[in-house]
Structure formats: C-alpha cells, structure tokens
N, C-alpha and C positions, 0 to 999 in steps of 0.2 A: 414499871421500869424506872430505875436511877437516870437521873438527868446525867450525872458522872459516866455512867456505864458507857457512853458511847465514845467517852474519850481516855486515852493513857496517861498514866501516873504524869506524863511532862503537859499533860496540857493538849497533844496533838491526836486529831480524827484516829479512830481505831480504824485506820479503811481495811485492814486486811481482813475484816469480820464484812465487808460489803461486796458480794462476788465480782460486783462489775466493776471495783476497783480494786479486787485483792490481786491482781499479775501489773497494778503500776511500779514502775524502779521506786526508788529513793527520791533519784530526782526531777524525777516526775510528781509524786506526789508532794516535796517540798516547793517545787514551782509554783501550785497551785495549793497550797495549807490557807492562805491569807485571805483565800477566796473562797472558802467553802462557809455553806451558810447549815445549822441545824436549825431545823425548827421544829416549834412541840404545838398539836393541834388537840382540839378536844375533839369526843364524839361531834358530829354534826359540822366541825367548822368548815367553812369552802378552802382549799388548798390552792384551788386557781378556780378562774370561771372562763366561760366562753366569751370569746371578744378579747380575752389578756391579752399581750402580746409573748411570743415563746421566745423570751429572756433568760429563760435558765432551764434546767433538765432536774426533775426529783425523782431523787433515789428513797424509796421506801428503807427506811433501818426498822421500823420495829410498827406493827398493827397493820390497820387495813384500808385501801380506800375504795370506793367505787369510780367508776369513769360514765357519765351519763348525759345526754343530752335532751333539752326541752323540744318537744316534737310539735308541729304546728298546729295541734290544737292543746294545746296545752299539759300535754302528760307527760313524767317522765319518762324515757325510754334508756335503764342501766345497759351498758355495754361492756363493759369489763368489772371485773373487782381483782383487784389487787394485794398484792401480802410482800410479806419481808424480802426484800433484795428485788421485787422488780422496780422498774423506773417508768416516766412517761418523759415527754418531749424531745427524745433523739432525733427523731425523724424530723418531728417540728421544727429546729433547729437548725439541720439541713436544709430542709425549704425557706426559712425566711417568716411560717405560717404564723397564725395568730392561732390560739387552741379555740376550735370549737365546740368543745364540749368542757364539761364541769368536774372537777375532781374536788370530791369531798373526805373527810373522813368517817371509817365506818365507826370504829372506836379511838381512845389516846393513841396519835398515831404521832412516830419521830421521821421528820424528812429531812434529806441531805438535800441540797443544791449544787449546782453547777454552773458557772457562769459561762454564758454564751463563748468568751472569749478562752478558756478556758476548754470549752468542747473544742473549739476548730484549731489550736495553737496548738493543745498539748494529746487529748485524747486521740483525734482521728489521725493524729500520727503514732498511733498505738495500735498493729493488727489485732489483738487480740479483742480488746477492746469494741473495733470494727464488728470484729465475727462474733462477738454476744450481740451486740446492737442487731444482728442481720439475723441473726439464731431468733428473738424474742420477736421480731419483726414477722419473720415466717409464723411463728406458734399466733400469732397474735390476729396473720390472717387465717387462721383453721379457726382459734377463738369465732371470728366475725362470722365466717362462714356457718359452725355451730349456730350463733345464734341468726339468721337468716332462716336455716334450716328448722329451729325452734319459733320464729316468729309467724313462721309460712304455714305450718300448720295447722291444722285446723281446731284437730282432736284435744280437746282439754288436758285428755288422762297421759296422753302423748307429752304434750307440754310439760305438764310435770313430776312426769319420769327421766323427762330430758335434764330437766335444769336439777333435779335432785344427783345427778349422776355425774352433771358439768359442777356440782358442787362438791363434789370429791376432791374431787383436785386440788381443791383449795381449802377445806373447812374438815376432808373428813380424819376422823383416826378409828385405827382399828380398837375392837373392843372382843373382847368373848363372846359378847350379842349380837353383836355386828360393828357395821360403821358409826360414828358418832359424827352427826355435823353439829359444832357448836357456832351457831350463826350471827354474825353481826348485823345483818338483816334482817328489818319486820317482814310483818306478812305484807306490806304495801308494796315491801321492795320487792320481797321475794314475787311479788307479781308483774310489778314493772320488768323484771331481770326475764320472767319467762311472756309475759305477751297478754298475761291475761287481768283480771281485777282482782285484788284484795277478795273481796269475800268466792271470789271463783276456787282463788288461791285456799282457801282456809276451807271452803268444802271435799275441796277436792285430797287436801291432807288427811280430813275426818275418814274421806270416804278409803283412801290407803292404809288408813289407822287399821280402819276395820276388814281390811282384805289380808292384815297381817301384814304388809308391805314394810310399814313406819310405825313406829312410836314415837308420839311426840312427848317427847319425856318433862320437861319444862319451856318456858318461854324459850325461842331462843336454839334451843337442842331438840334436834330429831335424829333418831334410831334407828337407820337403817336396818332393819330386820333379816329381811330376805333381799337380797342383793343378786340375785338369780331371777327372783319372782320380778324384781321390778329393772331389770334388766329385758326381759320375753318383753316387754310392755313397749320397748324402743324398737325392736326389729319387726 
C-alpha cells in the first residue's frame, strides 16, 4: 500500500474509507484533522505494549494485528487478531486503564490514532459513533467467550477445528476448492491463538491434511477443503 493512498489530493485523512469515522460531519472531522496521527508498522513491530498508558485509540486502516497477553508462566496467550477498520482502546479510554495486553503487527500494518481528548470532546458526543463502539464491544465478548470455550477444551482435534473456523472470519475467501485462509500467522501463533504447542499444532494440520479436511497449500495458506467435514468436528 501507497503511503499517499490514505490521504486526499489536499493533504487531508481519507476518513470516509474508515467506518468508524465515515458518519463524522465536516466539522467534526475538521475539529479534530490536526490530531490525527498515521502510523506505518512493519511485520513484527509492537503497536503498544502492556503497562502503556491508553492515551489514544488505533484504528486499523490497512493489515493485521494480534492482541495478546504474556501469561504467568511465560507463554503467549493471542486473544484477538485484528483487520482493517477495527480499532482497540475505546473502552480503555473510558476507564482511565492502562492496556494490558500487547498489540503487535501481524504484517505492514497502517494505524490511525485518536487522541484521548478528542475521544471525550468530540466522538462520544457522536451516537453513532457510540453504537459502533458498543456493537464491536458486544462481538468482542462472544470473540472472549469463543476463545474460553476453545481454551477449556480438552480435545486437540476439537481445538483446531475451532480456531480453523474462528479463522474464517477473518482470513477466509472463497475459492472453487473451498475456503482459502491466507494467514499471517505462524504455526507458533496459530498455537498460542488455539491453547495448544507449535508442534501439536502442525501435527494435528498433517493429520486433517490427510482426513481430507485441509490442504496446506503453501507456508502461510490453508485450503479448507471440506468445510462440512470439519465442521461435524465442532458439534
């Protein structure tokens, strides 16, 4: 992506391409033009870490991040993964919190900012604005719950059929073959994300490889095949 692409012939934020600020007026978004920060992250860079303080709200415009926190014995434990137009720190911001958890990028990812004073001046005097904030808030506790549900389990092959299917959502596209997940995640993460190890993870791909389930087509991209088959595998 063009470093250009994210802003208009004059110079100014393209926000009407970012949903949770495409229904600001005019001057609302001029209020607030002077304060908006882009920023451009590589794979791997940390976006914020646990302990920041939640000074501002990022708006994903373009890639991916994860959201993931260090667990007490030292693993990570992914909790969300993120894509274009979602955000983190509303709620944060609300409260006063400091974030505890880590947002990284998964690939070249473009983030918007928000300044604190900016969220409570101009947005939360904005319903619409509100009712995405509370919309993303709700999906976000079914998200937590999903993965609860995913972590609780015991069953391996359960495991990841879950998070193969919770990865739709976000990574799949349809194909004539099936689904295509083109993933930004390793097999390390793609382990962290579902509960289980790296090499658990990558046996247990082999072993759907050959049930017909997946094909893992290159690093990176898996094939949802049978989308039925591994479907039976969750209920």
């Amino acid at each position: 992506m063009k470093k250009t692409d994210i802003f208009n012939e004059n110079g100014n934020l393209n926000y009407k391409n970012i949903p949770l600020l495409a229904f600001l007026s005019e001057e609302e978004f001029l209020s607030m033009k002077s304060n908006f920060e882009v920023l451009y992250f590589k794979k791997g860079d940390p976006i914020f870490k646990s302990g920041d303080p939640a000074s501002k709200m990022f708006i994903i415009y373009e890639g991916f991040m994860k959201i993931a926190m260090n667990l007490s014995d030292g693993r990570e434990q992914i909790l969300y993964i993120y894509q274009k137009g979602d955000f983190v720190g509303g709620l944060n911001l609300l409260s006063g919190d400091k974030y505890v958890y880590n947002g990284t990028a998964l690939k070249n990812t473009v983030v918007v900012t928000i300044s604190n004073d900016d969220f409570h001046n101009v947005l939360l005097k904005n319903s619409k604005f509100v009712m995405k904030v509370l919309e993303k808030s709700y999906e976000r506790i079914r998200r937590s719950e999903e993965l609860i549900d995913r972590l609780c389990v015991i069953n391996a092959d359960l495991k990841v059929a879950k998070v193969l299917m919770n990865l739709v959502k976000v990574y799949g596209q349809k194909t004539d073959e099936g689904i295509l997940l083109k993933l930004t995640l390793n097999q390390e993460e793609l382990g962290s994300f579902t509960g289980i190890t790296r090499e658990t993870m990558s046996r247990k791909l082999n072993q759907f490889e050959d049930l017909g389930l997946i094909k893992i087509v290159a690093r990176g991209k898996i094939l949802i095949t049978d989308v039925k088959g591994l479907s039976k595998l969750i209920v």
